[in-house]
Every structure is written in structure tokens, then in C-alpha cells.
C-alpha positions, -999 to 999 in steps of 0.1 A, spaced: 154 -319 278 174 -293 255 178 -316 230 138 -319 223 136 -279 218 127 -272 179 155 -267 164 171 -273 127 191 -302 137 177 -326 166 200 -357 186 195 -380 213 227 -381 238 240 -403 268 267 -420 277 291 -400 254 268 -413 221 252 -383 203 225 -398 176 215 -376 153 178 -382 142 164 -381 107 142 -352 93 112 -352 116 84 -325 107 79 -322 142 113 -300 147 112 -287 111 109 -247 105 76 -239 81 100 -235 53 116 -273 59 87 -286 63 73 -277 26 106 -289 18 137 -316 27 164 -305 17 184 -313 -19 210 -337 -22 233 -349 -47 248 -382 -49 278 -397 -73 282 -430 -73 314 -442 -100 321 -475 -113 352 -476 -133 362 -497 -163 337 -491 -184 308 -517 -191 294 -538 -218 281 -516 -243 275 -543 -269 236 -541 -244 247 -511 -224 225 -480 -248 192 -489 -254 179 -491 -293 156 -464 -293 148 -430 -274 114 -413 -256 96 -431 -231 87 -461 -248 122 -477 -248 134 -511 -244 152 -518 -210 187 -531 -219 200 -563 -198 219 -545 -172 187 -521 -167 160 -543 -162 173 -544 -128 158 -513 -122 124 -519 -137 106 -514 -108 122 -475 -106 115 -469 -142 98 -437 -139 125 -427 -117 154 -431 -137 164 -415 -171 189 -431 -192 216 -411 -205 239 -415 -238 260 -398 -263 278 -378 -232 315 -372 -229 337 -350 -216 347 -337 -253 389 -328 -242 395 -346 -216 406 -379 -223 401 -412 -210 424 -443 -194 426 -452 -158 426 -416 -148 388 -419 -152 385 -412 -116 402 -381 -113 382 -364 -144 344 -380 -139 336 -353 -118 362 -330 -128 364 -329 -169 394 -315 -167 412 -310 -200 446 -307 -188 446 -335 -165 473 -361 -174 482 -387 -153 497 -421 -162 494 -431 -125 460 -438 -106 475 -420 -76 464 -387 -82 495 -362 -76 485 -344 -110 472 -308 -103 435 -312 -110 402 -288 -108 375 -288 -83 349 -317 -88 313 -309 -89 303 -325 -55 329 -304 -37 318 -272 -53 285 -283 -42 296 -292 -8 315 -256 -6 284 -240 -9 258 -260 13 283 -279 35 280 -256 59 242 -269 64 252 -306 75 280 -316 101 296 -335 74 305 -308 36 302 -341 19 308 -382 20 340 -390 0 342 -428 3 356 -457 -23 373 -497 -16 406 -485 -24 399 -450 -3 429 -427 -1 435 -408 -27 417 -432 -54 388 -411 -57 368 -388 -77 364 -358 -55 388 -331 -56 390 -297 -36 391 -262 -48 432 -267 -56 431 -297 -71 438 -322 -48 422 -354 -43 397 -354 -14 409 -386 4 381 -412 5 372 -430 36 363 -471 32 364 -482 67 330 -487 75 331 -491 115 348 -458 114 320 -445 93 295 -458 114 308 -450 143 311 -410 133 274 -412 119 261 -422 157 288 -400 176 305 -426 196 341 -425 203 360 -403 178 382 -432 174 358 -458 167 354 -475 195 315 -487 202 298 -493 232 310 -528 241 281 -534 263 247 -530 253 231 -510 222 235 -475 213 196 -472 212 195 -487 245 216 -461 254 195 -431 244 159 -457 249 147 -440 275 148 -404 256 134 -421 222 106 -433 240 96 -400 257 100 -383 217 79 -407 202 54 -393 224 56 -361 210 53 -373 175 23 -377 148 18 -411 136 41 -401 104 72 -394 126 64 -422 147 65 -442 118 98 -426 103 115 -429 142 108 -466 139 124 -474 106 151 -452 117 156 -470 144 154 -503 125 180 -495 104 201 -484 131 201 -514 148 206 -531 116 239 -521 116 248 -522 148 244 -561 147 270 -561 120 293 -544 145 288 -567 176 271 -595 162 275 -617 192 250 -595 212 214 -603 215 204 -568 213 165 -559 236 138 -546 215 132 -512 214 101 -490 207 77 -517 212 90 -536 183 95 -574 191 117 -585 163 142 -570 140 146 -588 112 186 -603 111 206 -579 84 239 -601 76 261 -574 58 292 -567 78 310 -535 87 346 -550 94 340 -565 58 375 -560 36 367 -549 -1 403 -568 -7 392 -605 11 369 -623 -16 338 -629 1 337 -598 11 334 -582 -14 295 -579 -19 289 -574 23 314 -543 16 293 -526 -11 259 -527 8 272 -520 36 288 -485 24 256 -480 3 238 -485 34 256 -461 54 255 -433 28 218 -435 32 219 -432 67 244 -406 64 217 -388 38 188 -400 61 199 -379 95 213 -351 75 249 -358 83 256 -344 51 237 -338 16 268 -346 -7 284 -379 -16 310 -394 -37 311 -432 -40 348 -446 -60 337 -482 -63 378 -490 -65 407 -484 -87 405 -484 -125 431 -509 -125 414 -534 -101 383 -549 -100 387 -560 -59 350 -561 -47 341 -579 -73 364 -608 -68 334 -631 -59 324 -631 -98 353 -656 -100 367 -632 -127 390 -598 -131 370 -573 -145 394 -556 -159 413 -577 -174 383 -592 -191 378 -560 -204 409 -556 -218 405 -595 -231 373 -587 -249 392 -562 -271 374 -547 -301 356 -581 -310 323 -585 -313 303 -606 -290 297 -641 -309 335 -634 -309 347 -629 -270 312 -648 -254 331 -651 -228 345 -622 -222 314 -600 -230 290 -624 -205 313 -617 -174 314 -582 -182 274 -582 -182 275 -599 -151 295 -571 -138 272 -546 -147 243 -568 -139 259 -570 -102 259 -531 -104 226 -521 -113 211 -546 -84 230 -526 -57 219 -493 -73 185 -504 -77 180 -516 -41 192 -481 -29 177 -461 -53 145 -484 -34 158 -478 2 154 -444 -10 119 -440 -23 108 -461 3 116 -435 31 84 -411 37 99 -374 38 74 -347 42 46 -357 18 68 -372 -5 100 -396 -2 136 -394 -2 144 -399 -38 125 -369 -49 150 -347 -30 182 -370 -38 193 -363 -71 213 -398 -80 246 -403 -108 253 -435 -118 279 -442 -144 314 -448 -155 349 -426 -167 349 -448 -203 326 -469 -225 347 -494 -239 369 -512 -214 391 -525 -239 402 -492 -253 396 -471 -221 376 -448 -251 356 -423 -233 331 -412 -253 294 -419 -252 297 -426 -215 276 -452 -198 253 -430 -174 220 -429 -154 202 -402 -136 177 -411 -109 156 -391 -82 154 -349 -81 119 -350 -95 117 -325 -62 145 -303 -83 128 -305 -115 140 -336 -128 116 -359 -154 125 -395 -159 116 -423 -175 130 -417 -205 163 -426 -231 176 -395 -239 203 -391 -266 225 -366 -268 252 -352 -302 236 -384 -323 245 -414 -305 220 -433 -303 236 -464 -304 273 -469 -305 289 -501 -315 324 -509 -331 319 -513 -370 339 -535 -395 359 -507 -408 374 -504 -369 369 -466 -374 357 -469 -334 391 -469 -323 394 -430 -320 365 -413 -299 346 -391 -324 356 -351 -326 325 -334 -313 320 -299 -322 326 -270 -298 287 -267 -296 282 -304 -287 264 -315 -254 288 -323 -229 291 -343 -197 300 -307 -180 266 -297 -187 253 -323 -171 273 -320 -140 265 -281 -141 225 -293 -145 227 -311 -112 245 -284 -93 223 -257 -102 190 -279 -96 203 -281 -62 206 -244 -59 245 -240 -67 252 -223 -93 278 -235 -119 283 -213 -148 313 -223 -167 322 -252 -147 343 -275 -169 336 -275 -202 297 -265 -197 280 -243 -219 240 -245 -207 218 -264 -181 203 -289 -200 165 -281 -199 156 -318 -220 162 -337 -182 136 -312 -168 99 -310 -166 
């Protein structure tokens, strides 16, 4: 079978379905096998957050989780948290989207549809240089998808996000180029007969990486055709029932939630198979707040309701915007988990994924963009240390005062850290490089080991 030969990218075909499989050391080259390969992935949330509990008090390794990040105490060491960041000329507003990745200082839109001419954003001038490696340059996806995104090309124009997920699934497996799934039967017990004669060929720790592949593949299948009973495959009796759903509609209130893990779930397949290495994840429009319906509140307009009060104030206001960001950090945290609980090599699949978390502004009320909300996870493979509250230009902690003097974002100097650098950092730990991208000056060696 020509498809079992060792070579850099491995599938199992029939019937018109061509499943790519994940990183197996069995087919890897010496070189691969030393070492996966990098990724990068963005993941944006607009509107800002609450940063009344957002920052935490103090810096070093001996910090305080904050409210919305003791969701991700388990992944502590995993994750550092970032403040004092900006992009120091661009500005803020619902535009957020367009310059997150971008910092583009001469970016001005009033609109979120993005017709303004723009620069290149940092995962496509990642994805120009590796995206040759994967079968997909990079994963642009978002609720709103179109052109509300935060990924740009090399002229400036929005790279169109994708958000239907059966679409997306059915690309990842290589059925029908339209979509269309096997309406009889399961794709795995389409290509069953040529796992099971692979899995002879494997050791026991790509036997065991075949199986939870296979698990999560059929995970999502049964969100696709839920009506089937689909056979066991590779000896396993039982797959435990997964109740997301890939025709969910970010726009229909309960789905809101099913939408989010799902795509979550499919960019980690996407990662997990080497479909591609780069992703960029638009939660929705600045405006909107549409998978988050379910809260039984509009994010953004609580935001904008909370105005420049302090919380005894709006307690109201500021709790549904912690439940927000509460809602957030649990989906990041399970798949920052789904990560490090996938063996790759000797290590997992967090030490090669270098993970952004964050938002375009601080304050929702304002749309203020300065001491952005942001978490790094993962790339301890690239260099990365975590575990830590790092501050960057002084801001330790910043909170509206009584004299109101918060309303303007503060004038950092031209030798101030910005959130170029940090975009630049990530690009060049992957093995990009990205001298004078945005408004970058240096890599910033204090995220390094």
C-alpha cells in the first residue's frame, strides 16, 4: 500500500475520503522525529474584558490568579500573563480586529467591514513562510467569518474567515470538496480495514496516539450524523458520546457554546494531522457579542453600560462582564488541556503550539486600547518560560482613578515595549523572521528561558 511508504505526510484513502493521520514517529524523518513541528495559534476575543480583576496585583512567579484566570490553574506553568502591552499608534474602537495582529498605525476604519487598506498580520507572514509545509498556509476562522477577521494578506486585505464547521470538517477528512459526508456508514469504517493493518506496524506510543486520533475523529463525526450508531473501531468497544454540534449557528442562542468547542475542536484536529501550523480564531464582531447570547446578556452593550464607574458602582454590569471572561478562559483552558494531553515525540503538543489569547482593547466602555488584556501559553519547545506575571512600560495594575485622567490611553515613549514585539517574538521563535514588523523594535528575551 503506497500510502504506508515513509514519507513526510501519511493518509488513509477509500471510497473518495483521504484521512490524513497525525504525526506518527513511525513515518517521521530523524530530524522530525527529535522534533514536531512549531505552530502558532491566535485566538481574539473582542470588546475588551473586565479589568477591574483582569491584571493580577503583583509580578514573578508567585502571583495571585485573578478571577477569570483561575480557570486555568491547572496549566499554570504553562501560561504567562501578559500586561502593560499596546500597540503604541494604533488606536483602538471596533476596528480591534483588523489591527490585533496587524498594529497598523494608519489603519482607520469606522466600519467593522474591513475595506481599509491594511498591513500583513503576523500569522499570515508566518503562514507565507511555512505554509508551504502543511496542505492548509493557515486556519482563518471566526462566528461572523467573512471579512470580520484578524488575518490579513501581504496587500492588505482581510483573509476571509471560514465558520461553517461541516465545511471545515469535511476539508480536514477529505470527503467531498463540497461537503457532502458519507451518508452511510463512518469515514473510519471506510479506511478500517487499512488502520487496522497500520496499527500493526506501530509501537505502543503510535498505537496509542492512532487510537485517540481516531477517538476524536469519531467524535465529530457523531455531531455530523448523529442518528447513526456508528461500529467500534480498533478494538475499542465504546466511544464515549461528544454532544457539541457541527451544524451549530453561532447566531441561534443555544448554540452558541456547541459553536465555540466545536471550532476549538477542529483547530486542534486541524493542528493534530498537520493540516496546517497557523491559525487565526475572530470569536465575532466587535459590535456583537452573538455566541455568547446564552449568558442572557449583550456583552457589548454591558460594556459600554459599565462606563468608567467603578464596580460597587455598575455590580451589575462588571459581574456579566466577568462572566464573560470567565466563559472564555474555560474554553481556552480546556484546549490549551486537549493540547498538553496529546503525546508528540517525547513531549506533548503544547510544547510545540505557541498559544495568543487576548483582546484589541482593555476597557470596553471606552474601546481604550492600552495595557491590553493578553496571555501566552505553550512554545516551551521554542524557548518560551511561563508561569509568570510579566509587566511591561510600568503597568502593573491599571484602574480608572478619581481624577478620570484614564480616559486618554497614556503616551508611551518611542522606546516603550510594544505589542509588535511581541507578535515579532512569536514569529521568530517559530523560525520566521520578523525584523521591523509593525512597530517592533527587539524580540523580547524576558518570555524566554
Amino acid at each position: 500500500m503506497n500510502h504506508l511508504r515513509t514519507t513526510r505526510r501519511q493518509f488513509l484513502s477509500a471510497s473518495g475520503v483521504c484521512l490524513a493521520l497525525p504525526w506518527l514517529e513511525r513515518f517521521a524523518s530523524a530530524n522530525d522525529a527529535v522534533k514536531p513541528p512549531n505552530r502558532a495559534v491566535f485566538l481574539f476575543v473582542p470588546n475588551g474584558v473586565n479589568m477591574w480583576e483582569w491584571h493580577p496585583a503583583t509580578t514573578g512567579k508567585d502571583y495571585e490568579l485573578t478571577p477569570p484566570m483561575r480557570n486555568l490553574a491547572g496549566l499554570r506553568d504553562r501560561f504567562t500573563a501578559l500586561s502593560g502591552l499596546q500597540h503604541i499608534k494604533a488606536g483602538g474602537g471596533h476596528q480591534e480586529a483588523a489591527l490585533w495582529l496587524t498594529g497598523n498605525p494608519n489603519y482607520a476604519s469606522k466600519k467593522e467591514i474591513y475595506v481599509t487598506p491594511n498591513t500583513i498580520s503576523i500569522d499570515q507572514h508566518i503562514a507565507r513562510a511555512m505554509g508551504r509545509q502543511t496542505r492548509w498556509p493557515s486556519m482563518v476562522v471566526g462566528a461572523d467569518g467573512g471579512q470580520y477577521t484578524c488575518s490579513f494578506n501581504a496587500d492588505g486585505r482581510p483573509v476571509l474567515a471560514d465558520f461553517d464547521l461541516a465545511s471545515i470538517f469535511a476539508e480536514l477528512v477529505g470527503a467531498d470538496p463540497k461537503g457532502r459526508l458519507p451518508q452511510r456508514g463512518s469515514i473510519l469504517d471506510l479506511v478500517a480495514d487499512q488502520a487496522t493493518r497500520l496499527r500493526r506496524e506501530l509501537g505502543k506510543s503510535d498505537e496509542r496516539k492512532l487510537d485517540e486520533y481516531v477517538e476524536s475523529i469519531r467524535a465529530v463525526e457523531k455531531r455530523v450524523q448523529a442518528d447513526i450508531a456508528w461500529k467500534s473501531l480498533l478494538r475499542r468497544d465504546s466511544i464515549q458520546e461528544d454532544r457539541l454540534n457541527l451544524r451549530a449557528d453561532p447566531h441561534n442562542t443555544p448554540d452558541g457554546v456547541d459553536f465555540v468547542d466545536t471550532m476549538l475542536e477542529l483547530i486542534y484536529l486541524a493542528l493534530r494531522i498537520d493540516c496546517t501550523r497557523v491559525v487565526a480564531f475572530s470569536a465575532y464582531r466587535s459590535s456583537q457579542s452573538c455566541v455568547l447570547k446564552h449568558l442572557g446578556f449583550d456583552v457589548h452593550n454591558e460594556g459600554h453600560s459599565s462606563g468608567d464607574a467603578r464596580p460597587e458602582d455598575k455590580p451589575k454590569q462588571f459581574a456579566n462582564i466577568s462572566k464573560a471572561d470567565a466563559w472564555w478562559t474555560q474554553r481556552l483552558a480546556r484546549f490549551l488541556d486537549r493540547l498538553r494531553t496529546t503525546r508528540e515525540g517525547e513531549h506533548d503538543m503544547l510544547r510545540h503550539t505557541t498559544v495568543l489569547y487576548g483582546s484589541g482593547m482593555s476597557w470596553p466602555a471606552t474601546h481604550r486600547n492600552h495595557n491590553l488584556p493578553i496571555l501566552l501559553a505553550g512554545g516551551e519547545g521554542l524557548g518560551f518560560a511561563h508561569g509568570r506575571h510579566i509587566a511591561f512600560n510600568g503597568q502593573r495594575k491599571d484602574v480608572p482613578n478619581d481624577k478620570r485622567e484614564h480616559l486618554d490611553s497614556p503616551k508611551l515613549g518611542p522606546d516603550a515595549v510594544s505589542m509588535s514585539d511581541l507578535l515579532r517574538t512569536i514569529s521568530e521563535r517559530i523560525g520566521v523572521p520578523a525584523e521591523g514588523f509593525g512597530e517592533s523594535r527587539r524580540v523580547l528575551a524576558e518570555l524566554l528561558a
